[in-house]
C-alpha positions in Angstrom: -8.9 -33.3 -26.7 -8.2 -32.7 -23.3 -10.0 -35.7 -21.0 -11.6 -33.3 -18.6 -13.8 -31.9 -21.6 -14.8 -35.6 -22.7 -18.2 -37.2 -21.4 -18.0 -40.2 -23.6 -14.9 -41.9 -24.7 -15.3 -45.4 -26.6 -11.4 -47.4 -26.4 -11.2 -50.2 -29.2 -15.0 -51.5 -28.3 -16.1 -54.3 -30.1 -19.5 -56.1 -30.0 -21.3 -58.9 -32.0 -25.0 -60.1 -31.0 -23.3 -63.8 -32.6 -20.2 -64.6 -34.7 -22.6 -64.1 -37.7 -24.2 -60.8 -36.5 -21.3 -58.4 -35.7 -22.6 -55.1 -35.0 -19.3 -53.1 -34.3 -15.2 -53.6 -34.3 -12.5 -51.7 -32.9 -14.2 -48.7 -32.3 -12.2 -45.6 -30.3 -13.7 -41.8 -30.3 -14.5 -39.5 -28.1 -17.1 -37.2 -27.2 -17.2 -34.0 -25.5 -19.5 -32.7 -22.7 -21.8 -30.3 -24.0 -21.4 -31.6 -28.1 -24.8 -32.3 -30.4 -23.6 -35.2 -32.6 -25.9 -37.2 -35.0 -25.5 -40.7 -35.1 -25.9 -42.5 -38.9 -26.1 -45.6 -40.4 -27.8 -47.9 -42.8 -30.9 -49.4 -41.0 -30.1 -52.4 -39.6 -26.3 -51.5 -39.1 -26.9 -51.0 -35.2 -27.3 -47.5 -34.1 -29.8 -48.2 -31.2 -27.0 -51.3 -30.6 -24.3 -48.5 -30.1 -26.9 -46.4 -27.8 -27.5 -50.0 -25.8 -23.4 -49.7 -25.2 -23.7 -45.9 -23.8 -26.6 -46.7 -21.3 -25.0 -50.2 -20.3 -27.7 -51.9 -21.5 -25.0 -54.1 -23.6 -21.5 -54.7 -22.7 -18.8 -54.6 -25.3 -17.1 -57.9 -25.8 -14.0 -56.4 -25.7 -12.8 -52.7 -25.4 -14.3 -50.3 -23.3 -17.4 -47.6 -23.0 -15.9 -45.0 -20.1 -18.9 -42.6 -19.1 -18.1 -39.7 -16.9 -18.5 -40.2 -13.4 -21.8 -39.4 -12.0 -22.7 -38.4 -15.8 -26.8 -39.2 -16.2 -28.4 -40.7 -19.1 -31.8 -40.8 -20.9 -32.9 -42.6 -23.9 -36.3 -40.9 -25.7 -37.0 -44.4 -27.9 -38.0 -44.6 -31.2 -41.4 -46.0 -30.1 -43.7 -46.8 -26.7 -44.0 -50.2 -25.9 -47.3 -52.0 -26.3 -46.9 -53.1 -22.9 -46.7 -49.7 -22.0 -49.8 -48.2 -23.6 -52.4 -49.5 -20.7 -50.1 -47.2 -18.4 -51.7 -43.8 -17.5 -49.6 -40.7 -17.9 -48.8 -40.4 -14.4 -47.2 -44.4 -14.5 -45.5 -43.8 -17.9 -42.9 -41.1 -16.1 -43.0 -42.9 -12.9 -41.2 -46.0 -15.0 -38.8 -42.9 -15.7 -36.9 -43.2 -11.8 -35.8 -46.2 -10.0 -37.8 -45.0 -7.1 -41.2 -43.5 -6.4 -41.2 -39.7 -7.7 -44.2 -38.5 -5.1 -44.1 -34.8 -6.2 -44.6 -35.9 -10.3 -47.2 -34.2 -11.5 -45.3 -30.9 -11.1 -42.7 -31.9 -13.7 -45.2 -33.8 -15.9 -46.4 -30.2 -16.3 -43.4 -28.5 -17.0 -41.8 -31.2 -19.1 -45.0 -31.1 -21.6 -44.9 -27.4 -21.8 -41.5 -28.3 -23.3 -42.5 -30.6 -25.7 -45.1 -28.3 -26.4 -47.8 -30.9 -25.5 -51.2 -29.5 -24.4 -54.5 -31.9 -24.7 -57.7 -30.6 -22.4 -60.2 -32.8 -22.1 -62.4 -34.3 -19.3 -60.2 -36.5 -17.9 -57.0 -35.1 -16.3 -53.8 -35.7 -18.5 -52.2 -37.7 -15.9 -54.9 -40.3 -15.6 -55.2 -40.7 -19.1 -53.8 -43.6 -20.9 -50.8 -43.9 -23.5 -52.8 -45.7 -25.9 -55.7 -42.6 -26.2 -52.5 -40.0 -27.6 -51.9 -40.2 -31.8 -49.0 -41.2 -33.3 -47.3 -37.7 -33.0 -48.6 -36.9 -29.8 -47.0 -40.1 -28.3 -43.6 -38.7 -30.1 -43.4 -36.2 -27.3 -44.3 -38.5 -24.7 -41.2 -40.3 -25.3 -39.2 -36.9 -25.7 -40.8 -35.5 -22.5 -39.6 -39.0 -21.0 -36.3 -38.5 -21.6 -36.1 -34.6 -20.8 -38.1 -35.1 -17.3 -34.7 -37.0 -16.0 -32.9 -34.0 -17.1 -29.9 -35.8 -18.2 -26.3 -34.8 -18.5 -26.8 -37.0 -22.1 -29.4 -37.4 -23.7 -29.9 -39.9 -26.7 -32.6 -39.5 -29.2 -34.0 -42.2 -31.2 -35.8 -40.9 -34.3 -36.9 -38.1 -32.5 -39.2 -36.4 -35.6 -41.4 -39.6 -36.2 -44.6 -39.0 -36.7 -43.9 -35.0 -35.5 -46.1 -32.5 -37.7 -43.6 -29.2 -38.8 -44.5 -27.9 -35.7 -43.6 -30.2 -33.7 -40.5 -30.6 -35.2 -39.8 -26.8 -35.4 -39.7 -26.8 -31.7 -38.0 -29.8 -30.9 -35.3 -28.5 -33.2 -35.2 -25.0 -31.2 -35.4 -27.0 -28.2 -31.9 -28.6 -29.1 -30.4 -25.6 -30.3 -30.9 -24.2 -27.3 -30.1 -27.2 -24.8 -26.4 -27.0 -22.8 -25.4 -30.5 -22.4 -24.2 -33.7 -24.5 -27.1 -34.9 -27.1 -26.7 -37.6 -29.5 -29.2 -38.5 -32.2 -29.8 -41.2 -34.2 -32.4 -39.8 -37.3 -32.9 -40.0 -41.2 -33.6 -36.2 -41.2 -30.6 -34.4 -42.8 -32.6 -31.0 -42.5 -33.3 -31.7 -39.1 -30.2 -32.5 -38.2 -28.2 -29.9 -40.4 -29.9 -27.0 -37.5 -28.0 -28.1 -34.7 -25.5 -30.7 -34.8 -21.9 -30.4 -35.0 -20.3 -33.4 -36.0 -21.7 -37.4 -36.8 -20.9 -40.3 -35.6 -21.2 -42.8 -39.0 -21.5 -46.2 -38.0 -20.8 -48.4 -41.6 -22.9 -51.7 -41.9 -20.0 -53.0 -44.6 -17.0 -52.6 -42.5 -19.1 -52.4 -38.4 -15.9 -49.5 -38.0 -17.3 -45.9 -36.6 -15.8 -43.1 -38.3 -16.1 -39.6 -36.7 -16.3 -36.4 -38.6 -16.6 -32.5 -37.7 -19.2 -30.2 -39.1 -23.5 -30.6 -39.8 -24.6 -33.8 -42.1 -24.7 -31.6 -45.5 -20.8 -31.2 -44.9 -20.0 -34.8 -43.8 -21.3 -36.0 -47.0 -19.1 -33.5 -49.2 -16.3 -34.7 -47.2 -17.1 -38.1 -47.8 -17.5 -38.1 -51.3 -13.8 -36.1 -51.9 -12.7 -38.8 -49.7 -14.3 -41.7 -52.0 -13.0 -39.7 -54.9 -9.2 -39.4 -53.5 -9.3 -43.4 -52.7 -10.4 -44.3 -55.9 -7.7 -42.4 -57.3 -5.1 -43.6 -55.2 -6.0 -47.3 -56.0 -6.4 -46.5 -59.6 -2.6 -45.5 -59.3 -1.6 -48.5 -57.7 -3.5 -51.0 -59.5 -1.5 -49.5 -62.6 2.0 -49.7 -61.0 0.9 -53.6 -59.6 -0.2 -54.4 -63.1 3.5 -52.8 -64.6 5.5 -55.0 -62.1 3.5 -58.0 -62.6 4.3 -57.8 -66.6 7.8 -57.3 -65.5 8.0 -60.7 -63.2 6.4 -62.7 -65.9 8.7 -61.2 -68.4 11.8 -61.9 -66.2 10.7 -65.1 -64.7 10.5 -66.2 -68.9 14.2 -65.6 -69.0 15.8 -67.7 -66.5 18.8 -67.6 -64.5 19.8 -64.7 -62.4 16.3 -62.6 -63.6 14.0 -64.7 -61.8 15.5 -63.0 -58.6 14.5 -60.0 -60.3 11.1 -61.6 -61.0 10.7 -62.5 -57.5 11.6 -59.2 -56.4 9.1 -57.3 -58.5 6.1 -60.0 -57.2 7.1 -58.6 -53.5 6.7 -55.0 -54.6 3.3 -55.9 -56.2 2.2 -57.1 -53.1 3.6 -54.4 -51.2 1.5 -52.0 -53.2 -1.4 -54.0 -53.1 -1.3 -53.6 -49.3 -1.5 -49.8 -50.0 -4.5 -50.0 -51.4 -7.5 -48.7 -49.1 -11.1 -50.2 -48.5 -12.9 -47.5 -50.4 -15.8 -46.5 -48.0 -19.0 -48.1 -49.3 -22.3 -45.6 -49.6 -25.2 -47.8 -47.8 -27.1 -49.5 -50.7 -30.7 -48.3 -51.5 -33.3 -50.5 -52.3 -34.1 -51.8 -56.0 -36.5 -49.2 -58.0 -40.3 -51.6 -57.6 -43.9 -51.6 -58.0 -46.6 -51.9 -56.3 -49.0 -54.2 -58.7 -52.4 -52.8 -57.5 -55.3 -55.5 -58.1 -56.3 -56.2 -61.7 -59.8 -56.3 -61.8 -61.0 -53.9 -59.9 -63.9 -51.3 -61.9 -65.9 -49.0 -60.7 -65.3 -46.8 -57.2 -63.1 -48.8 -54.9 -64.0 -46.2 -51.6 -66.5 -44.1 -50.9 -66.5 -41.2 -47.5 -69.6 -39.6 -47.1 -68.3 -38.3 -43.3 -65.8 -38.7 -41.3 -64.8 -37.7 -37.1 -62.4 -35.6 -36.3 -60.8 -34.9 -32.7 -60.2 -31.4 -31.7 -56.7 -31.6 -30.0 -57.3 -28.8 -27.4 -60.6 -30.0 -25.9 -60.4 -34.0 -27.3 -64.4 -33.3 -28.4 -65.5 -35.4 -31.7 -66.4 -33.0 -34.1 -68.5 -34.7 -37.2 -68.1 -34.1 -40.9 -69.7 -34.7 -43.9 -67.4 -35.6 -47.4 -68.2 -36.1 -50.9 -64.8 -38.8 -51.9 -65.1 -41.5 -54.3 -62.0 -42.9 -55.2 -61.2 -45.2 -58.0 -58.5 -46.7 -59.3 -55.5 -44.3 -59.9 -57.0 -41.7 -57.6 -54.6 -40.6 -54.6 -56.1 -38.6 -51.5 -53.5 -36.7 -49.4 -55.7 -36.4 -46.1 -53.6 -33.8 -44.0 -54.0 -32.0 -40.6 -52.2 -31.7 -37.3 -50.6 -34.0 -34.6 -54.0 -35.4 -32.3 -56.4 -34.5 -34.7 -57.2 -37.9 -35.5 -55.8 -39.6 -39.0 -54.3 -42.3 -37.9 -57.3 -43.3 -36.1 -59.7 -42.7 -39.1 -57.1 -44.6 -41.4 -57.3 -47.8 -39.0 -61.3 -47.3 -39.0 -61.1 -47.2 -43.0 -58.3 -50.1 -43.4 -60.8 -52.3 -40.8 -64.4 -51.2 -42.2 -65.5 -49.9 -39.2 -65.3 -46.0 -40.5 -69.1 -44.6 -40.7 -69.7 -43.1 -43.5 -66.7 -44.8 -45.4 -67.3 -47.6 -47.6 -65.1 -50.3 -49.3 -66.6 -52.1 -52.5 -66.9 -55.8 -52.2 -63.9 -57.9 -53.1 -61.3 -55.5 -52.8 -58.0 -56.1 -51.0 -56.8 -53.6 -48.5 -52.8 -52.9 -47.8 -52.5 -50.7 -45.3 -49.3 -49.5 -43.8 -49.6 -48.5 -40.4 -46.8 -45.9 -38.7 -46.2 -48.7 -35.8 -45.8 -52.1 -37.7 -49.0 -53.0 -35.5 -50.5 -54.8 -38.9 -47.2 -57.3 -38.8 -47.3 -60.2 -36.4 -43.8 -59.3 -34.4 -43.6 -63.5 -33.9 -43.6 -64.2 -37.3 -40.3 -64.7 -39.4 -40.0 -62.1 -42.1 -40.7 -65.3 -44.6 -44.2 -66.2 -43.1 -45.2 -63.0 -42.7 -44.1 -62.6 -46.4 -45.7 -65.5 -47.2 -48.6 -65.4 -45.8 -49.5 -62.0 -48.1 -49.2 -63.9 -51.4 -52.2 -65.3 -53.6 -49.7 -67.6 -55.4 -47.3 -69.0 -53.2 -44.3 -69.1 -55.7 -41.1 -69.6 -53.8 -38.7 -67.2 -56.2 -41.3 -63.9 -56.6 -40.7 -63.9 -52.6 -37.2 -64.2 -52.4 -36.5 -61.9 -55.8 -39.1 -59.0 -53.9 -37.2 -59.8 -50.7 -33.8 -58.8 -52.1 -35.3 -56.2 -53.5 -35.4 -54.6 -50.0 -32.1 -55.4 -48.8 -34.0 -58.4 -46.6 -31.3 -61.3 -46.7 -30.9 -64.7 -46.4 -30.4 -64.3 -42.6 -32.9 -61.7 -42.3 -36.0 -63.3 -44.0 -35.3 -66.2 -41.0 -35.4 -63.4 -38.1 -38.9 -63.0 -36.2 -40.0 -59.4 -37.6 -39.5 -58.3 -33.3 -36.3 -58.4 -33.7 -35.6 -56.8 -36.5 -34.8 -52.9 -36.6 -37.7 -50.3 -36.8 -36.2 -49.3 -40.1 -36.2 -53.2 -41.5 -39.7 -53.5 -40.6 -40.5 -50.6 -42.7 -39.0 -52.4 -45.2 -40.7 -55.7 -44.8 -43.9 -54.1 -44.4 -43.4 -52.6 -48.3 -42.6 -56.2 -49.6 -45.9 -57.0 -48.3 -47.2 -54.5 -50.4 -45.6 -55.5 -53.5 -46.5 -59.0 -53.1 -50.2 -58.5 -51.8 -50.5 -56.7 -55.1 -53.6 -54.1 -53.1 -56.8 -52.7 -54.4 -56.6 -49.7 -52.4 -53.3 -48.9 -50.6 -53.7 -47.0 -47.2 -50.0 -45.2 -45.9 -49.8 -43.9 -42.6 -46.5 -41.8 -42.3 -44.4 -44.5 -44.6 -41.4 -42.4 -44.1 -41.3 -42.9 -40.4 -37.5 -45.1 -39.6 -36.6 -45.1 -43.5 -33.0 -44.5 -44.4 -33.5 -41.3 -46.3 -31.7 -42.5 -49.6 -34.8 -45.4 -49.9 -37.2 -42.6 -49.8 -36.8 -41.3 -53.7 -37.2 -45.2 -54.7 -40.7 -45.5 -52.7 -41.9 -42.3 -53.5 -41.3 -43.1 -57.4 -43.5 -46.4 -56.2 -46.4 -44.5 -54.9 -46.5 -42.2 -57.8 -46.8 -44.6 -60.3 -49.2 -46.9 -58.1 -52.3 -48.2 -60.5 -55.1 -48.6 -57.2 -56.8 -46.3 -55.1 -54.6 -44.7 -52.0 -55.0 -42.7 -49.1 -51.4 -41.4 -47.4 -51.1 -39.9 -44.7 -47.4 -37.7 -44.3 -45.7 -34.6 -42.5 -43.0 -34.6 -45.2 -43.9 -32.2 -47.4 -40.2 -33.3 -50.1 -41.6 -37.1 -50.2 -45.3 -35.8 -50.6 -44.0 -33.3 -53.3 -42.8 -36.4 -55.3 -45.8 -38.0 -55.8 -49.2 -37.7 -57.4 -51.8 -36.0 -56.1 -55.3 -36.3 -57.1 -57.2 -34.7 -53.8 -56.3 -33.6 -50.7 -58.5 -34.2 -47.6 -57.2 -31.1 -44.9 -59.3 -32.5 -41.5 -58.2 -29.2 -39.8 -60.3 -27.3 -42.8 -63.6 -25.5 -40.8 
């Protein structure tokens, strides 16, 4: 590839956070201008590291990133900040330029009609405050954050989180569309299958990048030929090494001038056993588990007799009036678009303060919220583990730990620094071991290596309590029971 068409070119680049935490080793590709690549990985093998690398943010230990000259970057992150959601509109893109953008409101506008953000209400969209948008709405904040730099490269973090299929549909024509250098780290192989053109796999086993051509769906057929072909190959040669080593020892036995030939068949072992290839390791997927919902619960665990709804045009409350009692083994799908207001009626439920909802006495809550807000980010993984459990038995937490790929050096790590997608995790080990009445799941797919997914959806289905989930993934929702479905868009 000629070096005039490259924008990005990584030369041997290796970097470790500590001699026990190496993220990446060796690593040499290019990239050329104008190329959509998706970025994958195991969560937790580093991919927002290797975005750190592009933008400068980190410098390799060795090697080197090469940018090209005068070559712009943006970053839309996974998530906003919590010290950002105080910041009005107007102040979240003026954090976008190193210096005072006095004509902003202009390209506010333009960069939402992008994302295809539009909220009327009272108060002017400038002047009003991160913290008042939804889950998905803040989704294209972030987008929109990156786009209003209008970047040569642009690098997108888990862009679809908490997106509705609308969202998503135009993000994904938005890329299809869009002339320069985008790189995306996501868990969405449909998503990603529309536009990109080759992926970036950075292996958590090995911290090596490997670079392939073609969408996801033809990486992974690659990749398993690949597997197959090396597993052959060593197959081969563990025969042959086996054959020469029965040959030495039945040589060596005979003494004299055949234990040169022993010795000589013992070098060509070893020569063939340096033949032998690492056989590229699939990321591992968490154990199969279950949710123990609490035992002796009878009776209705919630009751909804109304609820509010926002409408995301004119940001009015619009009041409604339900008939839901759920009781144990009864699983409401409550549905509806981006800014219409479930997350916020979920917190209101999880924290009693929902009129019109009601949770009977005694019963214990888990609630999965979409922005790990419910975990304390200064806690280790094993307080905030621990501090779930009824019974504080030592093994049941390390056993449901494992379970979820949470190791010995993780379960010592304060929950902040641990990846978006490792706090997912965590958060479901809290689950398991709170052992919840009534389980409340806003967007649970949201950073979760997509080969988990099947393993938590078989959870959910089979969970014994009450739950309410909230999802825009109509294959995970497809996978598990059903009972009711509460559409808050329904008139």
């Amino acid at each position: 590839m000629p070096k005039a068409d490259v924008i990005i070119r990584f030369e041997d680049v290796s970097f470790e956070f500590s001699h026990i935490h190496p993220i990446v080793t060796g690593a040499s590709f290019p990239i050329r201008r104008g190329a959509k690549i998706a970025l994958m990985g195991q969560n937790g093998a580093g991919k927002s590291t290797l975005f750190g690398l592009i933008t400068g943010t980190h410098t390799p230990d060795s090697g080197r990133v090469i940018i090209e000259k005068g070559a712009t970057i943006a970053t839309a992150r996974q998530v906003i900040p919590r010290s950002e959601m105080d910041l009005t509109v107007r102040e979240f893109f003026q954090l976008c330029f190193p210096k005072k953008v006095y004509d902003i409101d202009p390209r506010i506008d333009k960069v939402l009609e992008v994302v295809n953000l539009h909220v009327h209400s009272h108060t002017p969209i400038y002047d009003r405050h991160i913290k008042t948008f939804s889950g998905g709405q803040q989704a294209r904040l972030l987008l929109a954050s990156a786009l209003i730099q209008n970047p040569d490269i642009l690098l997108l973090d888990e862009p679809t989180n908490n997106l509705d299929k609308a969202g998503i549909e135009h993000l994904t024509e938005f890329l299809i569309d869009y002339k320069k250098t985008v790189i995306v780290i996501s868990h969405d192989a449909t998503f990603l299958n529309a536009f990109t053109q080759g992926v970036l796999y950075l292996d958590v086993f090995t911290k090596t990048v490997e670079q392939y051509v073609g969408t996801y769906t033809d990486v992974q057929a690659e990749i398993i030929v690949r597997i197959e072909r090396e597993n052959i190959k060593n197959a081969r040669l563990a025969k042959e090494i086996q054959a020469k080593k029965d040959q030495a020892n039945v040589f060596a036995q005979k003494g004299g001038q055949m234990r040169v030939v022993a010795k000589r068949m013992r070098e060509k072992a070893e020569t063939l056993e340096e033949e032998k290839v690492d056989v590229r390791k699939e990321d591992k997927t968490i154990r199969p588990f279950v949710i123990p919902s609490q035992p002796e619960l009878v009776g209705e665990v919630l009751t909804i007799t109304s609820y509010s709804t926002l409408n995301p045009k004119t940001h009015k409350v619009v009041n409604h009036k339900a008939d839901i009692k759920l009781k144990r083994r009864d699983h409401l799908l409550l549905s509806g678009p981006n800014g219409i207001g479930k997350s916020t009626l979920l917190e209101s439920i999880a924290n009693g303060t929902a009129e019109g909802s009601v949770i009977s006495k005694g019963v214990r809550v888990g609630y999965y919220r979409q922005d790990f807000s419910t975990l304390n980010f200064n806690d280790t993984v094993y307080d905030s583990l621990l501090g779930v459990m009824e019974k504080k038995i030592e093994e049941n937490l390390r056993s449901t730990a494992s379970g979820f790929l949470i190791t010995r050096e993780m379960i010592g790590s304060k929950i902040g620094s641990l990846s978006e997608g490792q706090k997912g995790l965590v958060a479901f080990a809290r689950l398991v071991l709170q052992k919840p009445g009534l389980l409340i799941l806003d967007e649970p797919t949201n950073h979760i290596n997509f080969r988990h997914l099947p393993v938590i959806a078989k959870a959910l289905h089979e969970y014994e309590g009450a739950m309410i989930l909230v999802s825009h993934v109509p294959e995970f929702v497809e996978q598990i029971r059903i009972d009711d479905t509460l559409a808050l868009d329904k008139k």
